[in-house]
N, C-alpha and C positions, 0 to 999 in steps of 0.2 A: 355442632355447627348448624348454619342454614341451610336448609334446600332452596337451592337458586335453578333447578330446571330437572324435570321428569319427564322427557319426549325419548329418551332412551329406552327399549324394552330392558327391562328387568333391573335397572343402574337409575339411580340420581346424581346428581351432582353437587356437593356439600359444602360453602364458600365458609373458610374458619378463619375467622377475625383476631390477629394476635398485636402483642406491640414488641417493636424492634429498637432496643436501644443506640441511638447513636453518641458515639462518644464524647466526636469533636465539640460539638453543642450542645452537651450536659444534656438530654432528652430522649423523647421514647416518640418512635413514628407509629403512626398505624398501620399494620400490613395486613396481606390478606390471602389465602393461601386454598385454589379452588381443588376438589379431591373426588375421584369417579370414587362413587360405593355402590355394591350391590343391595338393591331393594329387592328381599325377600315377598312374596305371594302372601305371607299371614300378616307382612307388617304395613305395604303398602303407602308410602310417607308417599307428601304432596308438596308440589310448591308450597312456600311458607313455615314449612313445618319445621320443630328448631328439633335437631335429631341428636344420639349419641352412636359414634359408630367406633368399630374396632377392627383393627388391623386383621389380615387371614393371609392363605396362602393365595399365587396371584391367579384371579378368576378370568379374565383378560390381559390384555397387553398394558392397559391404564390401570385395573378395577384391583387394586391387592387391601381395598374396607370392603366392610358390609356394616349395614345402619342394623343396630342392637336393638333400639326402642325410639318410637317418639317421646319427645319429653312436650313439646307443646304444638297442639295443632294452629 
């Protein structure tokens, strides 16, 4: 996903883009699904940054990712 906002100490916020079939009208909508992750000290991602993250145990009351790697700054 995106990083859509890092004002959080230690957490970004990672906006994932999917598509939702609906049936009535043969089609696929665009949805969008925003997700607290935990930003680790060695990886440090930024606004813009397109991340991969992966589920853990819950670190917060919102925060149960943590971003694994940047894939593009």
């Amino acid at each position: 996903g995106k990083v859509v906002s890092d004002r959080m100490m230690g957490t970004v916020v990672v906006e994932r883009d999917y598509l939702h079939y609906v049936g009535k009208y043969n089609r696929y909508e665009k949805r969008s699904s925003r997700i607290h992750a935990h930003n680790p000290p060695c990886i440090q991602a930024k606004n813009g940054d397109t991340v991969k993250i992966a589920e853990c145990r819950p670190l917060s009351k919102t925060t149960t990712f943590v971003v694994v790697e940047v894939q593009q700054s």
